[in-house]
C-alpha positions as CSV (number, residue, x, y, z in Angstrom):
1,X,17.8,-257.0,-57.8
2,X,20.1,-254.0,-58.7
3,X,23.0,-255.0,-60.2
4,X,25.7,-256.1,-58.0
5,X,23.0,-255.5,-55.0
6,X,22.5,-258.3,-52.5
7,X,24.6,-261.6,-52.2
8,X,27.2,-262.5,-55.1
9,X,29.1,-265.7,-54.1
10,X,33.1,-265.9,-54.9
11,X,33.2,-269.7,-56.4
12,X,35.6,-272.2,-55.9
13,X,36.9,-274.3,-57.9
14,X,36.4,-278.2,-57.7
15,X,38.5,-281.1,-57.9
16,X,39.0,-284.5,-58.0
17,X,41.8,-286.4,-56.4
18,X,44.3,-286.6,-59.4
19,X,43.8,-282.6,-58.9
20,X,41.5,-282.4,-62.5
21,X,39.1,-280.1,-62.3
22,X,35.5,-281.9,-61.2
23,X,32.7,-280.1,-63.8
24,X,30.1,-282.8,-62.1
25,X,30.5,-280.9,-58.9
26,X,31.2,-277.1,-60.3
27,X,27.9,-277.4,-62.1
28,X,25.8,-278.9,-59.1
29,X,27.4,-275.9,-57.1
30,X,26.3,-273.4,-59.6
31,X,22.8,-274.5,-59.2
32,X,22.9,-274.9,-55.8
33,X,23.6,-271.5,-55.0
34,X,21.1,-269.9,-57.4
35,X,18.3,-272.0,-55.9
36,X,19.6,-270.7,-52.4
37,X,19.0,-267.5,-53.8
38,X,22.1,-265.7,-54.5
39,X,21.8,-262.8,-56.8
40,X,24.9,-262.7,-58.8
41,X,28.4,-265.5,-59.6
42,X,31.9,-264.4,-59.5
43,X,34.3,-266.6,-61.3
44,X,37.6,-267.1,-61.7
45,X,38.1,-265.1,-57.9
46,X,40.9,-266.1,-55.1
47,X,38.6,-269.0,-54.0
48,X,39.0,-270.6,-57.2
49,X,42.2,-271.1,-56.6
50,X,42.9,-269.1,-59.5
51,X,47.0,-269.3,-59.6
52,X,46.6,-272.8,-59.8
53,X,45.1,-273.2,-63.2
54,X,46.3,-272.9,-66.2
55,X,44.5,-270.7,-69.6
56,X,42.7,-273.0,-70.6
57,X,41.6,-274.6,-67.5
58,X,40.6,-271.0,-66.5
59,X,38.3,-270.8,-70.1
60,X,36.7,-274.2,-69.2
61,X,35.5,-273.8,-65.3
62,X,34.3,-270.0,-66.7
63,X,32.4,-271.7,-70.1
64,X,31.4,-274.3,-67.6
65,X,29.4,-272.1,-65.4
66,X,27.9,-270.2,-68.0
67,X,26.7,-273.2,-69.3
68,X,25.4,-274.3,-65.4
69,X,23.7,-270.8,-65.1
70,X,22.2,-270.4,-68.2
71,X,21.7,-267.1,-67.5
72,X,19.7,-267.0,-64.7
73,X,21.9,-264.8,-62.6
74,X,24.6,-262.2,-63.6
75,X,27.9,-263.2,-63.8
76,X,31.4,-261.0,-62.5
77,X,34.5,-262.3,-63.9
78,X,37.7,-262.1,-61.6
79,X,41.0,-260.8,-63.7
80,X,43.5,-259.1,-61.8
81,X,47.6,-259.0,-61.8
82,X,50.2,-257.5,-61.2
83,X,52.4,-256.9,-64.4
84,X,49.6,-253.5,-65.6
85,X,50.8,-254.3,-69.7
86,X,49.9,-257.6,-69.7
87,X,46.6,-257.3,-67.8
88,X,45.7,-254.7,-70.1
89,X,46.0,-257.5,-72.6
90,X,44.3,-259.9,-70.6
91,X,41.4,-257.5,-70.6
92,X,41.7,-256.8,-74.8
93,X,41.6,-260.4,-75.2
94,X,39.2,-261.2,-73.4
95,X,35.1,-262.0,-73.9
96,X,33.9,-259.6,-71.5
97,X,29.6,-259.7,-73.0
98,X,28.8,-262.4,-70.6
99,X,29.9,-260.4,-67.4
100,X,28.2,-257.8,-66.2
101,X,31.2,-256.5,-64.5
102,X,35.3,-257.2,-63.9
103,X,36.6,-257.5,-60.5
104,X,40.0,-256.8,-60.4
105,X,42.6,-257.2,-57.5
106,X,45.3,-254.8,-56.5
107,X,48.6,-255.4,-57.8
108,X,49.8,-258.5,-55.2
109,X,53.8,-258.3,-53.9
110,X,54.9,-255.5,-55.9
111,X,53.8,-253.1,-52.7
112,X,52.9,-250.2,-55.0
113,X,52.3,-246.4,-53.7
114,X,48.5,-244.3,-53.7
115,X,49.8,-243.0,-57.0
116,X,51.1,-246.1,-58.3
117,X,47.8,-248.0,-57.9
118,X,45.7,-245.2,-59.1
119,X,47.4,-245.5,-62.2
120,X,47.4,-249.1,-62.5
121,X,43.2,-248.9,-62.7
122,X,43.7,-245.8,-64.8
123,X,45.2,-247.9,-67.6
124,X,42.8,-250.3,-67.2
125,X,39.9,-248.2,-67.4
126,X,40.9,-246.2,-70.3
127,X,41.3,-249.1,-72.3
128,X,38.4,-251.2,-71.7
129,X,34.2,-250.8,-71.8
130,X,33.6,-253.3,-69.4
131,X,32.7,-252.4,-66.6
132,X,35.3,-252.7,-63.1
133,X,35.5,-253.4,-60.0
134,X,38.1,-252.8,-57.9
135,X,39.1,-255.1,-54.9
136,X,41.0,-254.3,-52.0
137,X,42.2,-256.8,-50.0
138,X,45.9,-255.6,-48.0
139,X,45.7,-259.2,-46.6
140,X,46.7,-261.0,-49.7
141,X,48.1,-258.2,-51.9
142,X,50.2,-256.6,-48.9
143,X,49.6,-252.8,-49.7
144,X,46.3,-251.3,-49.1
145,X,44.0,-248.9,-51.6
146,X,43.2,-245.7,-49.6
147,X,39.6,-244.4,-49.4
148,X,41.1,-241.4,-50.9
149,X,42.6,-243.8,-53.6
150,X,39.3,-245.6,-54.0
151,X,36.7,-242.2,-54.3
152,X,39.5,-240.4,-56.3
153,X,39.4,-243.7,-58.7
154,X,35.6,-244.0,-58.8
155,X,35.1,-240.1,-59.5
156,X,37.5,-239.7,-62.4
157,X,36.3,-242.9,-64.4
158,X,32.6,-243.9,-65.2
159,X,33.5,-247.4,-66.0
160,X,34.9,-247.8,-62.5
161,X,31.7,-248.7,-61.0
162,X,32.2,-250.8,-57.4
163,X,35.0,-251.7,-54.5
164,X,35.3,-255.2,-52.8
165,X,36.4,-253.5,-49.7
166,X,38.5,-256.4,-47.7
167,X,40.0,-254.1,-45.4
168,X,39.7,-254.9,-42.3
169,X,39.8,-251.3,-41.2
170,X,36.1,-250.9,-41.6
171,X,36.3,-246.8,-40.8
172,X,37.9,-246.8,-44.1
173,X,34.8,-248.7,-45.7
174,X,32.8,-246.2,-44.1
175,X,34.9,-243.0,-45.0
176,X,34.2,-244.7,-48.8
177,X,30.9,-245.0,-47.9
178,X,30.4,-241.1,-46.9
179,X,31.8,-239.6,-49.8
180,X,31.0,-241.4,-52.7
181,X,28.8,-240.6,-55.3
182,X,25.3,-242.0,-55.1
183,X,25.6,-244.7,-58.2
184,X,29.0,-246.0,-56.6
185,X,28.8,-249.5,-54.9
186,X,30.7,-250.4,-51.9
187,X,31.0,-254.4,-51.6
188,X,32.0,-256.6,-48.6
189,X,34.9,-259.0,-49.2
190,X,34.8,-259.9,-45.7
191,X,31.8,-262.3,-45.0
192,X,31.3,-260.8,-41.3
193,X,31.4,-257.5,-42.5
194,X,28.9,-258.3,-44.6
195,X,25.7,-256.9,-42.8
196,X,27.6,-254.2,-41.0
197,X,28.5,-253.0,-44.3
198,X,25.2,-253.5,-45.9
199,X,23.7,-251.3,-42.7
200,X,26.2,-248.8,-43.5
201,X,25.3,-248.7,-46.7
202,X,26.6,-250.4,-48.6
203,X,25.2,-252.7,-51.0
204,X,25.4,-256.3,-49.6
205,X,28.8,-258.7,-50.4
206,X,30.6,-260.6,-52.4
207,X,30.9,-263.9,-50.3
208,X,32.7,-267.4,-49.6
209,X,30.2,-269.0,-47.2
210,X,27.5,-267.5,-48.8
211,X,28.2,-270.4,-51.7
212,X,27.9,-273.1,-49.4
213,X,24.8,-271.4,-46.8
214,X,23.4,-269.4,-49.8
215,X,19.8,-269.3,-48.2
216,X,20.8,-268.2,-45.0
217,X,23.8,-265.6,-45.7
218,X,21.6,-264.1,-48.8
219,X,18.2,-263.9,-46.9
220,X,20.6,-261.7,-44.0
221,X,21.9,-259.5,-46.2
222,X,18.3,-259.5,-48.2
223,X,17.3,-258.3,-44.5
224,X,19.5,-255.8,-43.8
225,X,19.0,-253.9,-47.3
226,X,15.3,-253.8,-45.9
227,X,16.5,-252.4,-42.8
228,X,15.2,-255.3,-41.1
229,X,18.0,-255.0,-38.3
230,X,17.2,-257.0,-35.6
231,X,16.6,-260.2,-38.0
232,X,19.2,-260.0,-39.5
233,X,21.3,-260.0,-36.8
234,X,19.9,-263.0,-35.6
235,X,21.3,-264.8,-38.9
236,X,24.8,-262.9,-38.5
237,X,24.7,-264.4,-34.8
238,X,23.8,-267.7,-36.1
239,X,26.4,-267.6,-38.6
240,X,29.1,-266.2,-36.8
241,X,30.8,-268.8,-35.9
242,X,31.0,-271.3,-38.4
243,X,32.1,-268.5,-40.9
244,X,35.1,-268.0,-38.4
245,X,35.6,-272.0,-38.6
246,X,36.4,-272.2,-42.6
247,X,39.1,-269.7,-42.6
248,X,41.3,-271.2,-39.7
249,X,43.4,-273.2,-42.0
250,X,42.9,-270.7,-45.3
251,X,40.5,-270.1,-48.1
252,X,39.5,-272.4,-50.1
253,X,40.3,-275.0,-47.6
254,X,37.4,-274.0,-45.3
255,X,35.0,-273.7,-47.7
256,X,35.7,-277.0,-49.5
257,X,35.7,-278.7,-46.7
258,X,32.2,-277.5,-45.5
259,X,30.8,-277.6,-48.9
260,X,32.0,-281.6,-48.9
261,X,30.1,-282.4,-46.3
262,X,27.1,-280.9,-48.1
263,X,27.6,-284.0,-50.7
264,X,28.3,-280.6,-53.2
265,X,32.3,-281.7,-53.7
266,X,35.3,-283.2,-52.5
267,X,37.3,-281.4,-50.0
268,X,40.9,-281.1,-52.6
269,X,42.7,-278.0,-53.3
270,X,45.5,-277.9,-55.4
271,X,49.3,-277.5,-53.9
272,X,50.3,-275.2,-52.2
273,X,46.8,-275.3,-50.3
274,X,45.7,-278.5,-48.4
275,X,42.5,-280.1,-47.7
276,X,41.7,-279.3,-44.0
277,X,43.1,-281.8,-41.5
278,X,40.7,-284.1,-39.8
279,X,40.7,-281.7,-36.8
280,X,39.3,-278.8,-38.8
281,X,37.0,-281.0,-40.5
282,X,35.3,-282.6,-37.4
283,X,35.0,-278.8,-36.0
284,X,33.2,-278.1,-39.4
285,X,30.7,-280.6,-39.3
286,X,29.5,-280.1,-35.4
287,X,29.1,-276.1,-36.6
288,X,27.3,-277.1,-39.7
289,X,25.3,-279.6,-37.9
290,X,24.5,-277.4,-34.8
291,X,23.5,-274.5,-37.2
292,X,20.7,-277.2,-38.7
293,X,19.2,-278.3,-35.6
Protein backbone atom coordinates (compact mmCIF):
# COMPACT_ATOMS: atom_id res chain seq x y z
CA UNK A 1 0.00 0.00 0.00
CA UNK A 2 0.87 3.85 0.09
CA UNK A 3 3.22 4.56 2.46
CA UNK A 4 2.07 4.98 5.92
CA UNK A 5 -1.59 3.93 4.41
CA UNK A 6 -3.53 1.20 6.10
CA UNK A 7 -2.71 -0.44 9.56
CA UNK A 8 0.87 0.18 11.16
CA UNK A 9 1.05 -1.58 14.52
CA UNK A 10 2.86 0.38 17.66
CA UNK A 11 5.05 -2.79 19.14
CA UNK A 12 5.64 -3.69 22.42
CA UNK A 13 8.27 -4.75 23.96
CA UNK A 14 8.65 -8.32 25.44
CA UNK A 15 9.97 -9.66 28.52
CA UNK A 16 10.85 -12.38 30.58
CA UNK A 17 10.35 -12.53 34.26
CA UNK A 18 13.88 -11.38 35.45
CA UNK A 19 12.56 -8.18 33.26
CA UNK A 20 15.29 -9.15 30.19
CA UNK A 21 14.08 -8.42 27.13
CA UNK A 22 12.47 -11.81 25.44
CA UNK A 23 13.90 -11.68 21.48
CA UNK A 24 12.09 -15.45 21.26
CA UNK A 25 8.78 -13.66 21.64
CA UNK A 26 9.63 -10.10 19.86
CA UNK A 27 10.56 -11.93 16.80
CA UNK A 28 7.40 -14.43 16.77
CA UNK A 29 5.33 -11.13 17.20
CA UNK A 30 6.99 -9.52 14.30
CA UNK A 31 5.91 -12.19 12.11
CA UNK A 32 2.75 -12.66 13.51
CA UNK A 33 1.53 -9.42 12.68
CA UNK A 34 2.92 -9.21 9.05
CA UNK A 35 1.18 -12.57 8.29
CA UNK A 36 -2.08 -10.86 9.88
CA UNK A 37 -1.51 -8.37 7.30
CA UNK A 38 -0.40 -5.20 8.74
CA UNK A 39 1.14 -2.88 6.36
CA UNK A 40 3.84 -1.07 8.26
CA UNK A 41 5.97 -1.63 12.15
CA UNK A 42 6.63 1.10 14.50
CA UNK A 43 9.40 0.55 16.99
CA UNK A 44 10.67 1.87 19.75
CA UNK A 45 6.81 3.73 20.47
CA UNK A 46 5.04 4.28 24.06
CA UNK A 47 4.02 0.55 23.89
CA UNK A 48 7.45 -0.53 24.02
CA UNK A 49 7.79 0.72 27.05
CA UNK A 50 10.32 2.88 25.76
CA UNK A 51 11.55 4.88 29.18
CA UNK A 52 12.25 1.63 30.50
CA UNK A 53 15.17 0.63 28.33
CA UNK A 54 18.27 1.55 28.24
CA UNK A 55 20.62 2.62 24.64
CA UNK A 56 21.58 -0.26 24.03
CA UNK A 57 18.58 -2.34 24.84
CA UNK A 58 16.78 0.22 22.65
CA UNK A 59 19.52 -0.71 19.49
CA UNK A 60 18.89 -4.43 20.07
CA UNK A 61 14.77 -4.83 20.19
CA UNK A 62 15.10 -2.23 16.93
CA UNK A 63 18.19 -4.57 15.13
CA UNK A 64 16.08 -7.38 16.33
CA UNK A 65 13.02 -6.55 14.32
CA UNK A 66 14.73 -5.66 11.46
CA UNK A 67 16.23 -8.75 11.49
CA UNK A 68 12.48 -10.55 12.22
CA UNK A 69 11.04 -8.41 9.16
CA UNK A 70 13.56 -8.82 6.75
CA UNK A 71 12.08 -6.27 4.98
CA UNK A 72 8.90 -7.28 4.20
CA UNK A 73 7.07 -4.31 5.56
CA UNK A 74 8.24 -0.72 6.19
CA UNK A 75 9.43 0.20 9.32
CA UNK A 76 8.70 3.81 11.48
CA UNK A 77 11.03 4.40 14.22
CA UNK A 78 9.66 6.16 17.52
CA UNK A 79 12.21 9.03 18.83
CA UNK A 80 10.76 11.79 20.68
CA UNK A 81 11.82 14.00 23.90
CA UNK A 82 11.59 16.64 25.52
CA UNK A 83 15.14 18.39 25.94
CA UNK A 84 14.94 19.81 21.67
CA UNK A 85 19.28 19.83 21.72
CA UNK A 86 19.60 16.57 22.63
CA UNK A 87 16.92 15.06 20.44
CA UNK A 88 18.38 16.95 17.68
CA UNK A 89 21.40 14.71 18.49
CA UNK A 90 19.45 11.78 18.87
CA UNK A 91 18.32 12.26 15.33
CA UNK A 92 22.27 13.15 13.97
CA UNK A 93 23.23 10.05 15.52
CA UNK A 94 21.09 8.01 14.49
CA UNK A 95 20.62 5.25 11.44
CA UNK A 96 17.60 6.62 10.02
CA UNK A 97 18.01 4.33 6.11
CA UNK A 98 15.97 1.56 7.47
CA UNK A 99 12.88 3.73 8.42
CA UNK A 100 10.78 4.99 6.19
CA UNK A 101 9.72 7.63 8.57
CA UNK A 102 10.33 9.21 12.41
CA UNK A 103 7.44 9.50 14.70
CA UNK A 104 8.12 11.91 17.14
CA UNK A 105 6.13 12.78 20.37
CA UNK A 106 5.42 16.26 21.72
CA UNK A 107 7.63 17.49 24.28
CA UNK A 108 6.01 15.42 27.57
CA UNK A 109 5.75 17.59 31.13
CA UNK A 110 7.43 20.59 30.03
CA UNK A 111 3.62 21.95 29.01
CA UNK A 112 5.07 24.11 26.10
CA UNK A 113 2.93 27.00 24.19
CA UNK A 114 1.61 26.76 20.14
CA UNK A 115 4.83 28.61 19.46
CA UNK A 116 7.00 26.74 21.58
CA UNK A 117 6.10 23.40 19.99
CA UNK A 118 6.14 24.72 16.49
CA UNK A 119 9.65 25.47 17.06
CA UNK A 120 10.59 22.28 18.70
CA UNK A 121 9.67 20.35 15.16
CA UNK A 122 11.18 23.23 13.37
CA UNK A 123 14.59 22.34 14.75
CA UNK A 124 14.07 19.07 14.13
CA UNK A 125 13.12 19.36 10.58
CA UNK A 126 15.78 21.69 9.57
CA UNK A 127 18.33 19.47 10.67
CA UNK A 128 17.40 16.18 9.50
CA UNK A 129 16.36 14.29 5.85
CA UNK A 130 14.40 11.77 7.36
CA UNK A 131 11.28 11.99 7.09
CA UNK A 132 8.70 13.02 10.43
CA UNK A 133 5.93 12.37 11.92
CA UNK A 134 4.49 14.18 14.44
CA UNK A 135 2.39 12.66 17.28
CA UNK A 136 -0.01 14.27 19.35
CA UNK A 137 -1.14 12.76 22.22
CA UNK A 138 -2.33 15.66 25.29
CA UNK A 139 -3.00 12.45 27.32
CA UNK A 140 0.43 11.47 27.98
CA UNK A 141 2.40 14.66 27.09
CA UNK A 142 -0.15 17.01 29.02
CA UNK A 143 -0.33 19.96 26.44
CA UNK A 144 -2.04 19.48 23.15
CA UNK A 145 -0.68 20.41 19.34
CA UNK A 146 -3.41 22.67 17.76
CA UNK A 147 -4.77 21.89 14.26
CA UNK A 148 -3.50 25.31 13.53
CA UNK A 149 -0.07 24.12 15.04
CA UNK A 150 -0.21 20.86 13.12
CA UNK A 151 -1.29 22.39 9.26
CA UNK A 152 1.03 25.53 10.02
CA UNK A 153 3.87 22.66 10.82
CA UNK A 154 3.07 20.44 7.82
CA UNK A 155 2.91 23.55 5.24
CA UNK A 156 6.20 25.20 6.15
CA UNK A 157 8.31 21.91 6.03
CA UNK A 158 8.31 19.17 3.27
CA UNK A 159 10.01 16.68 5.50
CA UNK A 160 7.07 16.98 7.94
CA UNK A 161 5.07 14.45 6.19
CA UNK A 162 2.17 12.85 8.75
CA UNK A 163 0.34 13.44 12.49
CA UNK A 164 -0.56 10.54 14.89
CA UNK A 165 -3.55 12.53 16.00
CA UNK A 166 -4.34 11.01 19.71
CA UNK A 167 -6.56 13.69 20.53
CA UNK A 168 -9.43 12.86 21.70
CA UNK A 169 -11.15 15.95 20.35
CA UNK A 170 -11.77 14.33 17.06
CA UNK A 171 -13.32 17.93 15.47
CA UNK A 172 -9.70 18.83 15.74
CA UNK A 173 -8.69 15.60 13.63
CA UNK A 174 -11.18 16.71 11.29
CA UNK A 175 -10.35 20.51 11.14
CA UNK A 176 -6.63 18.85 10.13
CA UNK A 177 -8.32 16.79 7.96
CA UNK A 178 -10.13 19.85 5.97
CA UNK A 179 -7.26 21.97 5.44
CA UNK A 180 -4.43 20.08 4.72
CA UNK A 181 -2.67 19.65 1.72
CA UNK A 182 -3.48 16.64 -0.38
CA UNK A 183 0.04 14.60 0.25
CA UNK A 184 -0.37 15.22 4.15
CA UNK A 185 -1.36 12.11 6.21
CA UNK A 186 -3.55 12.23 9.09
CA UNK A 187 -2.97 8.95 11.39
CA UNK A 188 -5.15 7.51 14.25
CA UNK A 189 -3.43 7.03 17.57
CA UNK A 190 -6.58 6.09 19.12
CA UNK A 191 -7.56 2.46 18.07
CA UNK A 192 -11.43 3.39 18.05
CA UNK A 193 -10.87 6.27 16.16
CA UNK A 194 -9.47 4.36 13.78
CA UNK A 195 -12.23 3.80 11.16
CA UNK A 196 -13.89 7.08 11.90
CA UNK A 197 -10.77 8.66 11.04
CA UNK A 198 -9.99 6.55 8.11
CA UNK A 199 -13.87 7.58 6.75
CA UNK A 200 -12.98 11.01 7.31
CA UNK A 201 -10.16 10.72 5.58
CA UNK A 202 -7.72 10.02 6.87
CA UNK A 203 -5.35 7.42 6.08
CA UNK A 204 -5.98 4.38 8.48
CA UNK A 205 -3.93 4.13 12.08
CA UNK A 206 -1.13 3.46 13.89
CA UNK A 207 -2.43 0.78 16.34
CA UNK A 208 -1.97 -1.29 19.73
CA UNK A 209 -4.58 -4.04 19.33
CA UNK A 210 -4.10 -4.12 15.81
CA UNK A 211 -0.55 -6.17 16.91
CA UNK A 212 -2.33 -8.63 18.66
CA UNK A 213 -5.89 -8.93 16.18
CA UNK A 214 -3.83 -7.88 13.10
CA UNK A 215 -6.26 -9.70 10.62
CA UNK A 216 -9.27 -8.36 11.92
CA UNK A 217 -8.27 -4.47 12.84
CA UNK A 218 -6.19 -4.29 9.40
CA UNK A 219 -8.94 -5.97 7.10
CA UNK A 220 -11.49 -2.92 8.94
CA UNK A 221 -9.44 -0.27 8.22
CA UNK A 222 -8.53 -2.10 4.64
CA UNK A 223 -12.44 -1.68 4.43
CA UNK A 224 -13.08 1.57 5.26
CA UNK A 225 -10.25 3.00 2.81
CA UNK A 226 -12.46 1.12 0.19
CA UNK A 227 -15.40 2.84 1.48
CA UNK A 228 -16.87 -0.31 2.31
CA UNK A 229 -18.80 1.29 5.31
CA UNK A 230 -21.18 -0.88 6.56
CA UNK A 231 -18.49 -3.90 6.80
CA UNK A 232 -16.43 -2.32 8.37
CA UNK A 233 -18.42 -1.24 10.97
CA UNK A 234 -19.39 -4.64 11.69
CA UNK A 235 -15.53 -5.32 12.62
CA UNK A 236 -15.39 -1.83 14.69
CA UNK A 237 -18.61 -3.32 16.54
CA UNK A 238 -17.02 -6.54 16.94
CA UNK A 239 -13.97 -5.02 18.22
CA UNK A 240 -15.32 -2.55 20.31
CA UNK A 241 -15.22 -3.89 23.29
CA UNK A 242 -12.29 -5.84 23.79
CA UNK A 243 -10.13 -2.81 22.58
CA UNK A 244 -11.88 -0.82 25.57
CA UNK A 245 -10.81 -3.98 27.82
CA UNK A 246 -6.80 -3.62 27.38
CA UNK A 247 -6.58 -0.10 28.35
CA UNK A 248 -8.42 -0.34 31.77
CA UNK A 249 -5.36 -0.88 33.67
CA UNK A 250 -2.80 1.11 31.08
CA UNK A 251 -0.88 0.47 27.93
CA UNK A 252 1.19 -1.96 27.58
CA UNK A 253 -0.48 -3.83 30.29
CA UNK A 254 -3.63 -4.63 28.16
CA UNK A 255 -2.06 -5.51 25.29
CA UNK A 256 0.51 -7.90 26.94
CA UNK A 257 -1.80 -9.46 28.68
CA UNK A 258 -4.11 -10.23 25.61
CA UNK A 259 -1.17 -11.05 23.41
CA UNK A 260 -0.20 -13.75 26.34
CA UNK A 261 -2.97 -15.50 26.02
CA UNK A 262 -2.34 -15.76 22.27
CA UNK A 263 0.85 -18.02 23.37
CA UNK A 264 2.75 -14.74 21.43
CA UNK A 265 4.46 -13.55 25.06
CA UNK A 266 4.39 -13.31 28.66
CA UNK A 267 2.18 -10.80 30.16
CA UNK A 268 5.51 -8.61 32.21
CA UNK A 269 6.05 -5.02 31.98
CA UNK A 270 8.71 -3.40 33.43
CA UNK A 271 8.28 -1.13 36.83
CA UNK A 272 6.43 1.29 37.07
CA UNK A 273 3.82 -0.64 34.87
CA UNK A 274 2.29 -3.99 36.14
CA UNK A 275 1.06 -7.02 34.53
CA UNK A 276 -2.74 -6.89 34.70
CA UNK A 277 -4.30 -8.39 37.84
CA UNK A 278 -6.11 -11.62 37.53
CA UNK A 279 -9.34 -9.69 37.29
CA UNK A 280 -8.43 -7.87 34.13
CA UNK A 281 -6.92 -10.91 32.79
CA UNK A 282 -10.02 -13.23 33.13
CA UNK A 283 -12.15 -10.21 31.55
CA UNK A 284 -9.48 -10.40 28.58
CA UNK A 285 -9.81 -13.94 27.83
CA UNK A 286 -13.82 -14.18 27.87
CA UNK A 287 -13.61 -11.00 25.17
CA UNK A 288 -10.93 -12.64 23.27
CA UNK A 289 -12.71 -15.87 23.37
CA UNK A 290 -16.27 -14.51 22.62
CA UNK A 291 -14.79 -12.50 19.64
CA UNK A 292 -13.55 -16.17 18.23
CA UNK A 293 -16.62 -18.02 18.57
Amino acid sequence: MEKLTGTGVALITPFNEDGSIDFQSLEKLVDSVIKGGVDYLVCLGTTGETPTLSETEKKQVVAAIQSANSGRVPMVLGMGGNNTAALKEEFKHTDLSPFIAVLSSSPNYNKPSQEGIYQHYKSLAENTDADIILYNVPGRTASNISSHTSLRLAKDFSNIIAIKEASPNFVQSTEILQSKNADFKVISGDDEFGLPMTLAGGSGTISVIGQALPELYSQMIRLGLQRKVDAAYQLHYRLMDITRSIYIEGNPTGIKCLLAHKGICKPFTRLPLLPASNDLSQKIKQLYDELNH
